[in-house]
C-alpha positions in Angstrom: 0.0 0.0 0.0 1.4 3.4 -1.3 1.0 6.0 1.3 0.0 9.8 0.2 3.2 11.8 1.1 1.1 13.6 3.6 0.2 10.4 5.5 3.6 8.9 5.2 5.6 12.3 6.5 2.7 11.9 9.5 3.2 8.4 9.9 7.1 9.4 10.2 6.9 12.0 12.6 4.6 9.9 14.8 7.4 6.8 14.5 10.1 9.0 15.4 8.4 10.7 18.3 7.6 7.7 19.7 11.5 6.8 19.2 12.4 9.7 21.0 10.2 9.1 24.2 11.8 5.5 24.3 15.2 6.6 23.9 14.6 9.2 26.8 13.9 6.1 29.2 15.2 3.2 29.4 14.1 1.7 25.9 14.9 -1.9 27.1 12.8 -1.5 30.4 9.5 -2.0 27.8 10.7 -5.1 26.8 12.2 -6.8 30.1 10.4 -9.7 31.5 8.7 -8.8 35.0 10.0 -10.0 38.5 8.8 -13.1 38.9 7.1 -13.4 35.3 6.3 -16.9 34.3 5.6 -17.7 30.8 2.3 -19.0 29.8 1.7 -21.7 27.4 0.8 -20.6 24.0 -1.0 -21.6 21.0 1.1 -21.7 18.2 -2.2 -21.6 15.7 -3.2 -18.3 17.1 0.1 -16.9 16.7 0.1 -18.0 13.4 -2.2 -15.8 12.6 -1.2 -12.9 15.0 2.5 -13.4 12.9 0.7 -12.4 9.7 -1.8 -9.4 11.1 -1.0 -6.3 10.5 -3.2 -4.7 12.9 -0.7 -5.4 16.0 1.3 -2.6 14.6 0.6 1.0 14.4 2.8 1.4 11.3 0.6 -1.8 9.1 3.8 -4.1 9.6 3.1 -7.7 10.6 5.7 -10.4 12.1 5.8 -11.7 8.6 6.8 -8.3 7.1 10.4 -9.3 8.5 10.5 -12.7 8.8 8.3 -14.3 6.4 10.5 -17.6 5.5 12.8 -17.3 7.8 13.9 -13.8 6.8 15.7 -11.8 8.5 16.7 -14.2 11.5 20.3 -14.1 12.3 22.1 -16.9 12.5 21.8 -17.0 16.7 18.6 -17.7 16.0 19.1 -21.2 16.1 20.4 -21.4 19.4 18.3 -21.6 22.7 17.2 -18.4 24.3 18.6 -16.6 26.5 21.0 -15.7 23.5 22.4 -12.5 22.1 20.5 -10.6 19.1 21.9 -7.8 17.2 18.9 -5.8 17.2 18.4 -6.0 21.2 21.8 -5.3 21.9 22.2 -2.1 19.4 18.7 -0.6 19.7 18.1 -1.8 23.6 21.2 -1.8 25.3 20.0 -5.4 26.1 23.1 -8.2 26.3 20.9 -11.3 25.5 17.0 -11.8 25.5 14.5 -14.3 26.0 11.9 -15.6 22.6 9.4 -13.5 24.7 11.8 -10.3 25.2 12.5 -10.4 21.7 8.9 -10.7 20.4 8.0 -7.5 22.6 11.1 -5.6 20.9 9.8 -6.3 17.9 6.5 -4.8 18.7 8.2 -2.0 19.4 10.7 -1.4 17.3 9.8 -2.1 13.7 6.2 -2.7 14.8 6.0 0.7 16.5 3.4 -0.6 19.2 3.4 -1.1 22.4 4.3 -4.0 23.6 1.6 -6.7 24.4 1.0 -7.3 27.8 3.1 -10.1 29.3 0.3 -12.4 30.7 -1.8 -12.0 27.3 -2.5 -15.0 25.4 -1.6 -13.2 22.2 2.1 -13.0 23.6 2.6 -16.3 24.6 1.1 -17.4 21.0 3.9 -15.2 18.8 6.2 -16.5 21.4 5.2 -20.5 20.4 5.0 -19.4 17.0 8.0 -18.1 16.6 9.8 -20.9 18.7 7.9 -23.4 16.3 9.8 -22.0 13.4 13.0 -21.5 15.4 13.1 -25.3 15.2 12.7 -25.3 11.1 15.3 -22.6 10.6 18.5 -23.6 8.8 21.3 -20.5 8.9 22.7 -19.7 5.7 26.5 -20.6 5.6 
């Protein structure tokens, strides 16, 4: 979808104030698990589908925008989380995440959301999603 200049220079602004607020706190902090957060049990057929809607984002990105076919996983992404990821250690400050963390900094980042609450069925769901394609995914030599 082809945005009018208007709307895209609006949509912009909007991104990059929202950029601005995080980087004036602690930008990791929104993406951080809870003390004493335990995971819950997701459905990996629900996130599925929240993977490919568009409506989780406030920019009409999805999950598969990025990572449709295993795009744009690193290589770590193969190995078991807690684990470093280049886009959490640049943009976050953090030094390794969790599947969970990382889901929530993608809301955030390229998603330009908020992220999902952390005892939401919708979160646990991207999270067995994506850890159901983390065991398909091959890296490229």
């Amino acid at each position: 979808m082809l945005l009018r200049p208007k709307t895209f220079a609006a949509t912009l602004l909007v991104q990059l104030a929202a950029t601005s607020v995080m980087a004036a706190s602690d930008p990791g902090a929104a993406v951080t698990r809870p003390t004493g957060y335990k995971p819950l049990i997701g459905d990996p057929v629900l996130g599925e589908k929240l993977f490919n809607d568009k409506k989780l984002s406030t920019n009409g990105m999805s999950c598969a925008n990025c990572h449709a076919i295993h795009g744009a996983f690193q290589a770590s992404f193969g190995k078991p989380y807690p684990h470093t990821v280049g886009m959490a250690k640049e943009h976050l400050g953090r030094k390794s995440v969790y599947l969970d963390e990382m889901v929530q900094g993608c809301m955030v980042m390229p998603m330009a959301a908020k992220p999902l609450p952390w005892d939401s069925k919708e979160l646990a769901a991207l999270t067995a999603y994506t850890a159901s394609l983390q065991k398909t995914f091959k890296p490229v030599p």
